[in-house]
N, C-alpha and C positions, 0 to 999 in steps of 0.2 A: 201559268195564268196568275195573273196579282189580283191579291184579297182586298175586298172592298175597306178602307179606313173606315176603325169604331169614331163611331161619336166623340170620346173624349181622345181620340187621334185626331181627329179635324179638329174640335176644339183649341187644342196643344199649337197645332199648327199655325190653326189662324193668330193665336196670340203670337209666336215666333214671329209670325211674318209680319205685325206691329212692331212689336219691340226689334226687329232690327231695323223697318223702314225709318221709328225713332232715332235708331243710333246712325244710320245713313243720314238723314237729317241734319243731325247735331254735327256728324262729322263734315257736312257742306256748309251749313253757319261757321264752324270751325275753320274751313277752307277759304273764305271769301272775305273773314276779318282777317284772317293772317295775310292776303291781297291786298285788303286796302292798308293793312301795316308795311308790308313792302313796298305799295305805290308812295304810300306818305316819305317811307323813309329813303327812296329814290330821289322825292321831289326835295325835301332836304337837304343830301347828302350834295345832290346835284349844284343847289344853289351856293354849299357853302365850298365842294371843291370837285370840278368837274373832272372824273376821269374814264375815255372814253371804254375802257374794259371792264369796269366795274359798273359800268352803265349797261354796257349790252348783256353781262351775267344776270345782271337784277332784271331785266327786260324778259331775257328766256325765260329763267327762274318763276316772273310772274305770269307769262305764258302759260308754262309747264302747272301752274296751278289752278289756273283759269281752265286746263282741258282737265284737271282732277276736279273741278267743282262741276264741269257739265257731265263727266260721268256719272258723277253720285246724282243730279236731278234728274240727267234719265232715266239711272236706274228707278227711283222715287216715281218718275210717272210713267214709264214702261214695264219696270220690271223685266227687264233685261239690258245688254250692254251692248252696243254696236264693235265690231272688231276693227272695224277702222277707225275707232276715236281710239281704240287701244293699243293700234298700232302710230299713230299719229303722235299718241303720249310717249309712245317707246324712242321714235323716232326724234323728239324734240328733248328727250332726254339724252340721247346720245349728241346730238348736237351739241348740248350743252355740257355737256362731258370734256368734247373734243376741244370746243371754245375754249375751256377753264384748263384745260392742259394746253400750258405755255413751254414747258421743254420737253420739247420731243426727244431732243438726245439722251434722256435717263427711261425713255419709254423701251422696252424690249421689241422687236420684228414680231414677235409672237403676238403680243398683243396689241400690236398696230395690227398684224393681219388680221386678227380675231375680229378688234373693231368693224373692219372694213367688209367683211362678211357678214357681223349681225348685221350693220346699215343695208347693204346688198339685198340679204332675206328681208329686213323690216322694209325696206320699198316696193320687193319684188308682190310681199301682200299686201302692201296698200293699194300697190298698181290692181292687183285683182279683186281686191275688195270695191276699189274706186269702182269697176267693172261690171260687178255686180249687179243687178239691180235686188232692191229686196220687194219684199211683199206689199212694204208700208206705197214704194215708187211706184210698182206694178201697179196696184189700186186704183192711185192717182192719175197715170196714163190710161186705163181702162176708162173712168171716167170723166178724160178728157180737163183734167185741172192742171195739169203738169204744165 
């Protein structure tokens, strides 16, 4: 059986749970200027010399930021994290992995299989997570807004 928290245990608490939504915060300001630094330095780089692989890196790249900046706001207004944006992140970072390795002849079979496996499992839980329905859905369908 767990003991009820003292007073200055909750107190402690509730201030942690400020001070890090502060630092989730700062670290999503932090996330979305470094976005719009890479959009800018995209549209630049593009104008002064276009090349199509260092275009689609910076493309995922800013992707792969933009699902790191919706994580930190959900966490901010849910206080929790969905496993399919986490899987979603994993997945588009393997992508972009894959994209940025251009020779495959110095890659070893072990870690091409290896690859090929996380991508496998990282679909196999998006496919069930997609599946899913959660609590927040169910609601929704319950009262007919879906």
């Amino acid at each position: 059986m767990e003991k009820e928290p003292t007073v200055v245990e909750k107190v402690i608490m509730s201030w942690l749970s400020v001070v890090f939504d502060m630092v989730v915060i700062a670290l999503a300001t932090l996330t979305m200027g470094y976005v719009v630094y890479l959009i800018w330095t995209l549209f630049t780089q593009s104008l002064a010399h276009f090349d199509v692989e260092e275009t689609l890196h910076s493309i995922v790249l800013i992707i792969i930021f933009l699902e790191i900046f919706e994580l930190l706001t959900m966490y901010v207004k849910e206080h929790h994290v969905s496993m399919r944006n986490v899987v979603e992140l994993g997945v588009l970072a393997m992508v972009r992995k894959i994209v940025v390795t251009l020779d495959y002849s110095k890659v070893e079979w072990t870690t091409l299989l290896g690859m090929a496996a996380l991508i496998f499992v990282m679909g196999w839980i998006y496919i069930q997570e997609r599946r899913r329905i959660t609590s927040h859905e169910e609601f929704l369908i319950e009262r007919g807004r879906r």
